[in-house]
Every structure is written in C-alpha cells, then in structure tokens.
PDB file of N, CA, C and O in Angstrom:
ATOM      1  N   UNK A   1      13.824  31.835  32.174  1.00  0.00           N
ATOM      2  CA  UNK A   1      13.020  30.632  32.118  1.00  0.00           C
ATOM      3  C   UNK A   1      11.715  30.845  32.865  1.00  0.00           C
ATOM      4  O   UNK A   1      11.672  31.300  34.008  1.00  0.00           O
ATOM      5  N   UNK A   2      10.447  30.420  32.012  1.00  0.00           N
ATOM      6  CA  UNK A   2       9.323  30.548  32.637  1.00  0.00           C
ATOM      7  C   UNK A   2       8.873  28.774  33.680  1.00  0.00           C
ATOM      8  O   UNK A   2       9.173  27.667  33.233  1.00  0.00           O
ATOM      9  N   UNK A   3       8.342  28.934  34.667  1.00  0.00           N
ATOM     10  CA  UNK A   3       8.157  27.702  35.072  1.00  0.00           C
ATOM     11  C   UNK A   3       6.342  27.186  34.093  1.00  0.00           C
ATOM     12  O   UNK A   3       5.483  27.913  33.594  1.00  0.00           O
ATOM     13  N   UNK A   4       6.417  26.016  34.177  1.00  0.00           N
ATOM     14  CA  UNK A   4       5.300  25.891  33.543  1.00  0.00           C
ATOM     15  C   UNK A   4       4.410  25.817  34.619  1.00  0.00           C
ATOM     16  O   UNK A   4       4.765  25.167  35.602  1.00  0.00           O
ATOM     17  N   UNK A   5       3.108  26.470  34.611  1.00  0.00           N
ATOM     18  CA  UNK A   5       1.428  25.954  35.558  1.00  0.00           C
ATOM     19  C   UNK A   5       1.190  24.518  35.355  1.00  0.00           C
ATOM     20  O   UNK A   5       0.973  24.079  34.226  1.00  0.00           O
ATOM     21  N   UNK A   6       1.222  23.746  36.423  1.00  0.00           N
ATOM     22  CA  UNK A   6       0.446  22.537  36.245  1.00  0.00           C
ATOM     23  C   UNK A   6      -1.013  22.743  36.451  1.00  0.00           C
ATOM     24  O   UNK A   6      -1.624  23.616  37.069  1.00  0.00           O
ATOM     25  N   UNK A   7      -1.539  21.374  35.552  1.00  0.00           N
ATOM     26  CA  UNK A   7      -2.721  21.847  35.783  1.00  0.00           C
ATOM     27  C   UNK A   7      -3.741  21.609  36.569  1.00  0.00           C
ATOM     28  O   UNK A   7      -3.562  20.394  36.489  1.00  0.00           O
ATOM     29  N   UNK A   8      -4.654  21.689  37.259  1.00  0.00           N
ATOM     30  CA  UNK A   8      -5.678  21.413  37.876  1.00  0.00           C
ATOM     31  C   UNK A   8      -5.915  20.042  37.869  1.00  0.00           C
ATOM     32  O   UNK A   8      -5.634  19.448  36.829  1.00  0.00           O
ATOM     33  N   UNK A   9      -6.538  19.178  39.145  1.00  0.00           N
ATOM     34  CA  UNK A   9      -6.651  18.195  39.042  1.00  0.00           C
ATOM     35  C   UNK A   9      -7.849  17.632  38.432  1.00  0.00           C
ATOM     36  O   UNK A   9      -8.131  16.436  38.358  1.00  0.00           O
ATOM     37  N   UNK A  10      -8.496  18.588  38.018  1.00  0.00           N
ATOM     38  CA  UNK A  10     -10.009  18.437  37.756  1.00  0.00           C
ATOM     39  C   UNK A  10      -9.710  18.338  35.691  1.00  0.00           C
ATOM     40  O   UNK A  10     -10.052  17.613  34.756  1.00  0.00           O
ATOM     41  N   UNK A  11      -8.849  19.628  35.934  1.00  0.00           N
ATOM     42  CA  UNK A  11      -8.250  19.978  34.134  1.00  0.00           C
ATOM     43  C   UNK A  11      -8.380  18.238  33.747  1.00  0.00           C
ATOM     44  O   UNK A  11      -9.225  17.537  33.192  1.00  0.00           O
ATOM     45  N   UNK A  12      -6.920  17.995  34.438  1.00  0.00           N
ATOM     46  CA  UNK A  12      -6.107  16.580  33.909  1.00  0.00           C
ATOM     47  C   UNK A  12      -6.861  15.734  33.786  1.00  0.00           C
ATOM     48  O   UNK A  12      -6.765  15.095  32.738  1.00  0.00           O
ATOM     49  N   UNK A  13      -8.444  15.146  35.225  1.00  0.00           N
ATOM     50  CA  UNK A  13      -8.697  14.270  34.718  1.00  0.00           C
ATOM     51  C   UNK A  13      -9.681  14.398  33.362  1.00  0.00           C
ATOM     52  O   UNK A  13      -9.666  13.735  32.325  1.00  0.00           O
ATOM     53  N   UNK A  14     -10.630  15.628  33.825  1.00  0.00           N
ATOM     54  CA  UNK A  14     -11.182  15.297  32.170  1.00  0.00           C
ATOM     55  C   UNK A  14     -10.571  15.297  30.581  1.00  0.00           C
ATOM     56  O   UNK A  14     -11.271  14.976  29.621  1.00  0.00           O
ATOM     57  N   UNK A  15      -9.312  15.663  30.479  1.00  0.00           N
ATOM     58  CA  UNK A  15      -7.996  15.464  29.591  1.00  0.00           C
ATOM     59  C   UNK A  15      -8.041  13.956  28.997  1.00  0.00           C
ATOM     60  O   UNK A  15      -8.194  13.482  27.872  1.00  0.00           O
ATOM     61  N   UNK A  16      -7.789  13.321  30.570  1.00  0.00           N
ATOM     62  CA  UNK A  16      -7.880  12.285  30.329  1.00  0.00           C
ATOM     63  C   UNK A  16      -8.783  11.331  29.795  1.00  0.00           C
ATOM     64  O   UNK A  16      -8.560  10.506  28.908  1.00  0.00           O
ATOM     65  N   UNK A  17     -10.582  11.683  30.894  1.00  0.00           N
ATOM     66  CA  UNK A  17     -11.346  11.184  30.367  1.00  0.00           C
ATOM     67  C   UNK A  17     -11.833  11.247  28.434  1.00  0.00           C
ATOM     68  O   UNK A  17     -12.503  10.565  27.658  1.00  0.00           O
ATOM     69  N   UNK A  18     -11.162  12.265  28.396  1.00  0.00           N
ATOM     70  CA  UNK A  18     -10.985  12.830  26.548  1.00  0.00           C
ATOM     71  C   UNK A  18     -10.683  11.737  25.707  1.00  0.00           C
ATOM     72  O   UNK A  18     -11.497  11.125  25.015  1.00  0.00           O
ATOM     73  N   UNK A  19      -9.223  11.477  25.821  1.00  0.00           N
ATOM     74  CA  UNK A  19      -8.312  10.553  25.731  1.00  0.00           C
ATOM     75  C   UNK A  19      -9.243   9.066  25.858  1.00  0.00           C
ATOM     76  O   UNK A  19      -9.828   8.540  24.911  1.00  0.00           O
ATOM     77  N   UNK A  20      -9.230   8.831  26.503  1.00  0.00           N
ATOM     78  CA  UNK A  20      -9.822   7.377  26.915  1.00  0.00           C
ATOM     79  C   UNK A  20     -10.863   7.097  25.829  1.00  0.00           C
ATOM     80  O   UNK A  20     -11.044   6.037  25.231  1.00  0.00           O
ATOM     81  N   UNK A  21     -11.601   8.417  25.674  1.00  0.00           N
ATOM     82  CA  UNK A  21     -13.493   8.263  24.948  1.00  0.00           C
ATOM     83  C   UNK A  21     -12.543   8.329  22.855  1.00  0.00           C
ATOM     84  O   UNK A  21     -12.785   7.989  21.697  1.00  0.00           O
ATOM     85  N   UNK A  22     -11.780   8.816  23.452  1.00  0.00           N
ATOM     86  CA  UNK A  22     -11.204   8.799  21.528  1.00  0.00           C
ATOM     87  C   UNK A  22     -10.655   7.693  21.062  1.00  0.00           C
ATOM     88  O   UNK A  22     -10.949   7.253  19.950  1.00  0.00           O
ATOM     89  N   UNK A  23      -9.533   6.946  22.104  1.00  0.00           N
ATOM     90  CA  UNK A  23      -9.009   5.954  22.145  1.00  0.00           C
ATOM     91  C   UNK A  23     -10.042   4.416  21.479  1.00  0.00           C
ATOM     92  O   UNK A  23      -9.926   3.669  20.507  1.00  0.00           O
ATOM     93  N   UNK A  24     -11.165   4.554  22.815  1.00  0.00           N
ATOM     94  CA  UNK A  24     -12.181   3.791  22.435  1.00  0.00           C
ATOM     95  C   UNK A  24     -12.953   3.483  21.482  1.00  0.00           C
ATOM     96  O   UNK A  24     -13.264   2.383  21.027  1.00  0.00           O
ATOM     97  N   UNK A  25     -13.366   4.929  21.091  1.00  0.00           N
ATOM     98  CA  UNK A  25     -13.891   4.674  19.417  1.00  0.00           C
ATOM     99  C   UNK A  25     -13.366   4.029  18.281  1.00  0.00           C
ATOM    100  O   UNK A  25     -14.036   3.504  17.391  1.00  0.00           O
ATOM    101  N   UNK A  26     -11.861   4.105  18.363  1.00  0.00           N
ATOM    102  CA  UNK A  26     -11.512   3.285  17.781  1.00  0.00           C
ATOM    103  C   UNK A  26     -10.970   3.980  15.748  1.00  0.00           C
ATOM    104  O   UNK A  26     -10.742   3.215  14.812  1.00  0.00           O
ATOM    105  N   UNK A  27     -10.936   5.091  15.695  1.00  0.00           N
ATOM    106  CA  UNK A  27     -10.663   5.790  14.718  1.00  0.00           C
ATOM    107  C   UNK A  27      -9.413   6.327  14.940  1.00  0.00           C
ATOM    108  O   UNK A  27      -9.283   7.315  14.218  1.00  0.00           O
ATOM    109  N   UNK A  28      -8.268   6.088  15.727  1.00  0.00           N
ATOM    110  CA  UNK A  28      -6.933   6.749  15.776  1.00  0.00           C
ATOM    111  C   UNK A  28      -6.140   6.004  14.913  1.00  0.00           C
ATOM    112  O   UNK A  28      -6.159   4.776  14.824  1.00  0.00           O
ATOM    113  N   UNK A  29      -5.493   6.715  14.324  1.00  0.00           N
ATOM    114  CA  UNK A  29      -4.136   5.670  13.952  1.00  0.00           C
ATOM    115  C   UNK A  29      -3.250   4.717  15.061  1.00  0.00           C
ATOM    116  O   UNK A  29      -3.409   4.633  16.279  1.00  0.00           O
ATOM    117  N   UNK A  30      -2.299   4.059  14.218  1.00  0.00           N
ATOM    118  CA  UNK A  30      -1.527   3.566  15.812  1.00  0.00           C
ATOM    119  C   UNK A  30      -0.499   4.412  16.691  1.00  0.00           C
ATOM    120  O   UNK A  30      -0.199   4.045  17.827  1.00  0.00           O
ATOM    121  N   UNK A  31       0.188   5.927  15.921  1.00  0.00           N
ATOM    122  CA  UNK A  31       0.612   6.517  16.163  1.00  0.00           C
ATOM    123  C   UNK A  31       0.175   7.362  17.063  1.00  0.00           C
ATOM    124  O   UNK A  31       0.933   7.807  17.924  1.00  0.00           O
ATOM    125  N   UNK A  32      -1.286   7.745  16.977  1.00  0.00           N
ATOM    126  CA  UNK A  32      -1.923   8.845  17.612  1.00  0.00           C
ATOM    127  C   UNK A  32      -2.105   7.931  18.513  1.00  0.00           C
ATOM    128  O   UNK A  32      -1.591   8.277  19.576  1.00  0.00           O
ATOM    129  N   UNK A  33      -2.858   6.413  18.582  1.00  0.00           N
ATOM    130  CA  UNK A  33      -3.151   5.886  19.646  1.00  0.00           C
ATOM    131  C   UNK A  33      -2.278   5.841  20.704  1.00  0.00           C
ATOM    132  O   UNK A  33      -2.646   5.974  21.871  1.00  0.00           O
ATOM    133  N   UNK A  34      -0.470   5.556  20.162  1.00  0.00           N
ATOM    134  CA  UNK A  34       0.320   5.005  21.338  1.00  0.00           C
ATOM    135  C   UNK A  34       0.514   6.885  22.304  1.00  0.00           C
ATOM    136  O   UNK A  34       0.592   7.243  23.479  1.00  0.00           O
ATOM    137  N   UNK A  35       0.516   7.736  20.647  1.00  0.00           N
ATOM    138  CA  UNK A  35       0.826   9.041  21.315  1.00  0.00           C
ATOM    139  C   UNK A  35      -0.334   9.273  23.250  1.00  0.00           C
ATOM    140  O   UNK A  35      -0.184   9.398  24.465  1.00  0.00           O
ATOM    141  N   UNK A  36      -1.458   9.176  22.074  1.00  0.00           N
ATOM    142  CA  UNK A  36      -2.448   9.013  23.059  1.00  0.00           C
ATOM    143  C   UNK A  36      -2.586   8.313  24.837  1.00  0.00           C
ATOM    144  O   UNK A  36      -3.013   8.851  25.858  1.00  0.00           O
ATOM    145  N   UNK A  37      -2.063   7.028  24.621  1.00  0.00           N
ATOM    146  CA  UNK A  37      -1.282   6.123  25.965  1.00  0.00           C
ATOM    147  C   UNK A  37      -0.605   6.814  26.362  1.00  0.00           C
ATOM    148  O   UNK A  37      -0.998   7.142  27.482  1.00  0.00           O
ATOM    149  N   UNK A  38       0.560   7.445  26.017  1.00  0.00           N
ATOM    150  CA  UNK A  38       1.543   8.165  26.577  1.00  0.00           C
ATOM    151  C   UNK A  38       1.385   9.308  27.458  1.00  0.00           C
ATOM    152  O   UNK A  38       1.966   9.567  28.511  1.00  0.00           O
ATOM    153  N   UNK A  39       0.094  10.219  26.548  1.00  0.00           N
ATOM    154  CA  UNK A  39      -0.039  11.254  27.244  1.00  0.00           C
ATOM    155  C   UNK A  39      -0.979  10.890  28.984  1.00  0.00           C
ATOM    156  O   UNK A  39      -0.907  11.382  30.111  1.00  0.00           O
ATOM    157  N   UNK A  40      -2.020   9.479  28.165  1.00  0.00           N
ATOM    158  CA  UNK A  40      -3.004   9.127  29.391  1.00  0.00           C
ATOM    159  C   UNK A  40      -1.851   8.575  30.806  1.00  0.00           C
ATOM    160  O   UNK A  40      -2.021   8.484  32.022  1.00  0.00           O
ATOM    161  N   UNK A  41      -0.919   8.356  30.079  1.00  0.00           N
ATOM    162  CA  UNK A  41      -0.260   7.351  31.609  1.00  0.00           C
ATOM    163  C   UNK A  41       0.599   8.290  32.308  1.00  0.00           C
ATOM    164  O   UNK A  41       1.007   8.008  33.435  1.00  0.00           O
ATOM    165  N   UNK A  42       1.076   9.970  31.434  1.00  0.00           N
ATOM    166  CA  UNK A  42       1.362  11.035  32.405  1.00  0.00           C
ATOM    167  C   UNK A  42       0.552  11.621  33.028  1.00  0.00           C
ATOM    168  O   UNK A  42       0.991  12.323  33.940  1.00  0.00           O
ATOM    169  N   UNK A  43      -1.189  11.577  32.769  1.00  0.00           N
ATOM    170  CA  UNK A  43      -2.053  12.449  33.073  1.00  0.00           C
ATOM    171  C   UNK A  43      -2.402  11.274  34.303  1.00  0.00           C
ATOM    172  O   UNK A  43      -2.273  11.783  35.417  1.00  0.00           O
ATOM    173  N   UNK A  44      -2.786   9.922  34.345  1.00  0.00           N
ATOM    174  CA  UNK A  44      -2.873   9.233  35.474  1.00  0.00           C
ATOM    175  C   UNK A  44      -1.984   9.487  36.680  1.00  0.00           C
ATOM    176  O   UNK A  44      -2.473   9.587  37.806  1.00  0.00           O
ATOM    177  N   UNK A  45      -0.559   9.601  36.428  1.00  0.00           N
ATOM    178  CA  UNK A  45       0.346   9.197  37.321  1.00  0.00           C
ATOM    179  C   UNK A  45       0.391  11.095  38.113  1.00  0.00           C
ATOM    180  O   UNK A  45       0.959  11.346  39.176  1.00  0.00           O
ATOM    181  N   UNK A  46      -0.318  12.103  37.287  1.00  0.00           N
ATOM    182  CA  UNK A  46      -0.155  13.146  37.615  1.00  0.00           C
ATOM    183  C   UNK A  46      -1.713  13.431  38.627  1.00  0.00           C
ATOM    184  O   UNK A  46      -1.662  14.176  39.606  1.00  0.00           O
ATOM    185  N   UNK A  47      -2.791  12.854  38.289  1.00  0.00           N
ATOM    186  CA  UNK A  47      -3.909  12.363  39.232  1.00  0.00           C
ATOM    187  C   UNK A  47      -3.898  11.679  40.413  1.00  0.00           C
ATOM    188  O   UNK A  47      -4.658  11.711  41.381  1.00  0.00           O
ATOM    189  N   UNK A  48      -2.492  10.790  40.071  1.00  0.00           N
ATOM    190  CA  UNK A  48      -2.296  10.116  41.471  1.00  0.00           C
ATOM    191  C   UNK A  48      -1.979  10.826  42.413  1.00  0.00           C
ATOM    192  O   UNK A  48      -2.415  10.742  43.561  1.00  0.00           O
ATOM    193  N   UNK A  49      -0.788  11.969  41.786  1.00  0.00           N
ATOM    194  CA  UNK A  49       0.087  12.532  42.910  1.00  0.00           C
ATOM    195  C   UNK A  49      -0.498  13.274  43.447  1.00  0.00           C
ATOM    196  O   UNK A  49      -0.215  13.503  44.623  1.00  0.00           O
ATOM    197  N   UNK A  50      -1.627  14.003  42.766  1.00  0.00           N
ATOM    198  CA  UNK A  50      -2.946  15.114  43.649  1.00  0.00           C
ATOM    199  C   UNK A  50      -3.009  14.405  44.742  1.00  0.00           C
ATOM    200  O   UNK A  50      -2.413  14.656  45.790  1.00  0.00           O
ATOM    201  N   UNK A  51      -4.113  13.025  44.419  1.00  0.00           N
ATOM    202  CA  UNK A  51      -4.934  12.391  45.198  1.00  0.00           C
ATOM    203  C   UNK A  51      -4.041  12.176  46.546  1.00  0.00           C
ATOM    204  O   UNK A  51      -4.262  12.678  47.647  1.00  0.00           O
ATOM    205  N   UNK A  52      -3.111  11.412  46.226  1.00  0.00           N
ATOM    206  CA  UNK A  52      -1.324  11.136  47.379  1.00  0.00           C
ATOM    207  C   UNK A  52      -1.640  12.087  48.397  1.00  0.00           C
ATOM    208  O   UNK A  52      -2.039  11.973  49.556  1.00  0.00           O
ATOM    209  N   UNK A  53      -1.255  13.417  47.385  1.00  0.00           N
ATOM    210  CA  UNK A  53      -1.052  14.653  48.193  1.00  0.00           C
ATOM    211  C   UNK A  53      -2.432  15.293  49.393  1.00  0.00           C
ATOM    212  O   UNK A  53      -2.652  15.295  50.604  1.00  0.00           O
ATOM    213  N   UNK A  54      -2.911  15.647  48.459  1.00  0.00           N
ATOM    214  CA  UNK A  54      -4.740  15.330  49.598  1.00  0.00           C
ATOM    215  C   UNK A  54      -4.761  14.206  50.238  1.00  0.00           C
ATOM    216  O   UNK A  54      -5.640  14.473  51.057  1.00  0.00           O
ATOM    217  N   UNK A  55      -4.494  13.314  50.435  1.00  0.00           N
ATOM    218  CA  UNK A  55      -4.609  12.521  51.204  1.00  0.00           C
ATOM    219  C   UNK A  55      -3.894  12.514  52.466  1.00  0.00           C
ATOM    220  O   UNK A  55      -4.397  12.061  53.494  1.00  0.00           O
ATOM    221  N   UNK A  56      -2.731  13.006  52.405  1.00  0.00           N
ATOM    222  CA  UNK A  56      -2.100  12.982  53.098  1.00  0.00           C
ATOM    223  C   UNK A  56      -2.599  14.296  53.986  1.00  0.00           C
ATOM    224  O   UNK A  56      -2.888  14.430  55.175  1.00  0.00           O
ATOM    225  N   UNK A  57      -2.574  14.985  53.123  1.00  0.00           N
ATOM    226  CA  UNK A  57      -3.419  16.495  53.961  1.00  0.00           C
ATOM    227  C   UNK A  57      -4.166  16.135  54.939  1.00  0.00           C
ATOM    228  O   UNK A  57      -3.908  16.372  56.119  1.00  0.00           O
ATOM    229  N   UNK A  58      -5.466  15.343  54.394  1.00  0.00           N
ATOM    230  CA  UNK A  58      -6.270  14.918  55.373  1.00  0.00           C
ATOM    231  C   UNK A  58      -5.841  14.162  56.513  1.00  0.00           C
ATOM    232  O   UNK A  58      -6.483  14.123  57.563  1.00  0.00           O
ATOM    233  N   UNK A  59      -4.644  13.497  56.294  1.00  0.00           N
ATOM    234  CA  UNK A  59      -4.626  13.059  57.541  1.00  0.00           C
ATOM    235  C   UNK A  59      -4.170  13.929  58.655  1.00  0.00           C
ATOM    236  O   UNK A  59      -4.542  13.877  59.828  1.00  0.00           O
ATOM    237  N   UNK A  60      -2.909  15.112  57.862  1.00  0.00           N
ATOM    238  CA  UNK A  60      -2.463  15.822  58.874  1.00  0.00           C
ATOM    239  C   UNK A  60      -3.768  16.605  59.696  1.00  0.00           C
ATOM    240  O   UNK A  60      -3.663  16.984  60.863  1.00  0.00           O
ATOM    241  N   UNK A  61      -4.731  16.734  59.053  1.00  0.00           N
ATOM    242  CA  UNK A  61      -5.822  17.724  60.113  1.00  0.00           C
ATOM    243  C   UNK A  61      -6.478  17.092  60.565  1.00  0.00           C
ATOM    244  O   UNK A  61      -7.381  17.601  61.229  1.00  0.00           O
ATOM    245  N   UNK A  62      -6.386  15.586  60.452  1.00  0.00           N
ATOM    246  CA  UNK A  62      -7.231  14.863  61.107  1.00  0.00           C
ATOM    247  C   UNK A  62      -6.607  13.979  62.304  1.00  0.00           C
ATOM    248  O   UNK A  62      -7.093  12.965  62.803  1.00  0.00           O
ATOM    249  N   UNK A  63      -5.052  14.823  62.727  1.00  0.00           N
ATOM    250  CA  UNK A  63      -4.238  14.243  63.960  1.00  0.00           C
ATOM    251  C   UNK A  63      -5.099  15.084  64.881  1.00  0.00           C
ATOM    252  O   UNK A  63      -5.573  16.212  64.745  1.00  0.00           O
ATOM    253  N   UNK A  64      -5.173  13.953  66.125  1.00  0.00           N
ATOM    254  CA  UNK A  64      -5.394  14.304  67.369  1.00  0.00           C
ATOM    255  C   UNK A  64      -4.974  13.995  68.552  1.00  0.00           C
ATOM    256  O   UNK A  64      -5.380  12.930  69.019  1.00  0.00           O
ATOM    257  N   UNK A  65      -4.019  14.862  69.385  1.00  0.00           N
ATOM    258  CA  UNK A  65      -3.430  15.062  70.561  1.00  0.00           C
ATOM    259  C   UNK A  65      -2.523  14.134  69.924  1.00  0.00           C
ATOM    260  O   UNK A  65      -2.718  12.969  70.270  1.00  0.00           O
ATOM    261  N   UNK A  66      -1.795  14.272  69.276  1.00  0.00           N
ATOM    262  CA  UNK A  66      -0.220  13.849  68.772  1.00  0.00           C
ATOM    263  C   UNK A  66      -0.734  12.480  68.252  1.00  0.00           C
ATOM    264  O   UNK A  66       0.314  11.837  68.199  1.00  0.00           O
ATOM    265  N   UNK A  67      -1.521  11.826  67.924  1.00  0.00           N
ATOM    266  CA  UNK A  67      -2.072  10.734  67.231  1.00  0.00           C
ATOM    267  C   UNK A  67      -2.695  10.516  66.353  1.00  0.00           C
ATOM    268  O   UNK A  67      -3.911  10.532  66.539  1.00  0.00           O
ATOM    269  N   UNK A  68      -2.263  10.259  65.199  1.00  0.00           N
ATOM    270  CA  UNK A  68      -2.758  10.004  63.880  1.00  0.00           C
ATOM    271  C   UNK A  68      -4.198   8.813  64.146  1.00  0.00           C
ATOM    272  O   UNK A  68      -4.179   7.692  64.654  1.00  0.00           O
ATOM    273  N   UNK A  69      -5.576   9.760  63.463  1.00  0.00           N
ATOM    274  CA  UNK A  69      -7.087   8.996  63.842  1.00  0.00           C
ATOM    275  C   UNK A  69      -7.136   8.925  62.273  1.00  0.00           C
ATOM    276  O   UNK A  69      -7.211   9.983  61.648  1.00  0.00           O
ATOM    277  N   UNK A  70      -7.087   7.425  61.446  1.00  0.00           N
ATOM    278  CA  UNK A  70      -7.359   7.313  60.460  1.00  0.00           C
ATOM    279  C   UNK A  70      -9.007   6.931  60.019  1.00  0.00           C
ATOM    280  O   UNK A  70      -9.459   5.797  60.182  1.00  0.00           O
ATOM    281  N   UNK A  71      -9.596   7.760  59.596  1.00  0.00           N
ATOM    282  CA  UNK A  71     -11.065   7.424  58.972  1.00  0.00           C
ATOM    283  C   UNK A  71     -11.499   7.576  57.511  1.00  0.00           C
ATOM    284  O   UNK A  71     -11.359   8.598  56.839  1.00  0.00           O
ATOM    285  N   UNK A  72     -12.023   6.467  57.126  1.00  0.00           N
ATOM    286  CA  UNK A  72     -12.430   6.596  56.106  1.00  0.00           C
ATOM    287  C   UNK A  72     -13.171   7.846  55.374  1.00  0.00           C
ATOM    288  O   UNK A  72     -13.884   8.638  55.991  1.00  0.00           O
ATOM    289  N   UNK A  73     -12.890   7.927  53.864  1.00  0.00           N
ATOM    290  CA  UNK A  73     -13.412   9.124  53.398  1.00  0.00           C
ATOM    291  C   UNK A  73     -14.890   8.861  53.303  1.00  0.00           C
ATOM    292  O   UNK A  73     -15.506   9.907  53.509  1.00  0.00           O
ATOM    293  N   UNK A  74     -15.725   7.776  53.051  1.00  0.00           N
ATOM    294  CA  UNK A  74     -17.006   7.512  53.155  1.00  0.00           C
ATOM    295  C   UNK A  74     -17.421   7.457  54.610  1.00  0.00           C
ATOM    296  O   UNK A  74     -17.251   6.361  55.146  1.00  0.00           O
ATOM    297  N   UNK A  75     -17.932   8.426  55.354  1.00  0.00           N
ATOM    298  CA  UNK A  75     -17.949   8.000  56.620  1.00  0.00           C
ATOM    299  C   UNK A  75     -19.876   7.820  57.095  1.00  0.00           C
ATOM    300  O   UNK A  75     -20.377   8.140  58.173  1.00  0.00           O
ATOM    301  N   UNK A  76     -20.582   7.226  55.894  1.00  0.00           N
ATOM    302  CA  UNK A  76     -22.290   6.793  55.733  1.00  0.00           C
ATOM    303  C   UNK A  76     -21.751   5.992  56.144  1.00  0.00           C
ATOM    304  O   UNK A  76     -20.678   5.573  55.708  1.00  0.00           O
ATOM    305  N   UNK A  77     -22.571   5.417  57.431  1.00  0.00           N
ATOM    306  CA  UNK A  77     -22.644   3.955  58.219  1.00  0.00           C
ATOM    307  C   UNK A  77     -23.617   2.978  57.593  1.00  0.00           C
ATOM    308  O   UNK A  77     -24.763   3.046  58.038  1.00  0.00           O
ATOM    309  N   UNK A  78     -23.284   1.695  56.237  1.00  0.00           N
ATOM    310  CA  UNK A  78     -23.788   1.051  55.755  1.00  0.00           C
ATOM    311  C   UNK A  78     -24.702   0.271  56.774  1.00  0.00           C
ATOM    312  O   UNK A  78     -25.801   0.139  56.235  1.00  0.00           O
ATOM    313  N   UNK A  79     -24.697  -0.281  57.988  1.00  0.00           N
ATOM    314  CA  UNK A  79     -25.529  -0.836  58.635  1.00  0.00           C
ATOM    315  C   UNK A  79     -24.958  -2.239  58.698  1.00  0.00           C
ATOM    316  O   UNK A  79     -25.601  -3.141  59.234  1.00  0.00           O
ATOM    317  N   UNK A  80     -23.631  -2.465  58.102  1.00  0.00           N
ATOM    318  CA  UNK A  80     -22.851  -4.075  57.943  1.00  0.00           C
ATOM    319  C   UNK A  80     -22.154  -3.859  59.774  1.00  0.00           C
ATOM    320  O   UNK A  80     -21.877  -2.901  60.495  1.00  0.00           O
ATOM    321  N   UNK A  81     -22.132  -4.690  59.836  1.00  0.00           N
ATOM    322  CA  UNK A  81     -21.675  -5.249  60.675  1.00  0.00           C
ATOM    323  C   UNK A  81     -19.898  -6.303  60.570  1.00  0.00           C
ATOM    324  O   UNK A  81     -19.472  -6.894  61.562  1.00  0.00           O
TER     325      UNK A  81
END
C-alpha cells in the first residue's frame, strides 16, 4: 500500500478557488455541481486543518517562560484605541 501525498495548502486552496469560479458561472450540470460541493467542502475542511495546525504552531514558539503570550497575527497598530 502506497500512502497518498496530501496536498499543499496553497495546492487545495486554489483547487478550491477553481471550484467556486466554475460553480458560479453557472454552466455545470446538477451532478457536476453537487459533485463539485462535495469536493469544495473536503478541500475547505482540509484548509482548515492547515490553518488549526499553524496556528497552533505559532503559539507554541510564541510561549514565554512557561506562559502562553497570545498576539494577534496582524500586529500594525491601527491607532484605535
């Protein structure tokens, strides 16, 4: 048994963004369309788990002296108050 390569998170989303731009036009059948949903809502839920996963990364390197320092990924100081 070969394991399969997942793919890149970058692959999946433009896969997706694919999907979405064909969907929209509006020329699928209903078959291809639902096929289409199906594949977009494994390719989302497989974008999530990247993002999850990096995220979590970041926090582990961003512990300090045994204390989790949560900061935002935008860290431009809008000037709000």
């Amino acid at each position: 048994m070969t394991k399969e390569k997942k793919p890149s998170f970058e692959t999946s989303l433009a896969e997706l963004e694919s999907l979405v731009e064909a969907m929209e036009a509006g020329d699928m059948s209903l078959e291809d369309s639902l096929a289409a949903f199906e594949k977009g809502v494994k390719l989302t839920r497989q974008c999530q788990q990247e993002l999850s996963a990096a995220e979590q990364k970041v926090e582990l390197l961003m512990e300090q002296q045994g204390q989790l320092v949560s900061q935002p990924f935008d860290t431009q100081d809008t000037g709000e108050s």
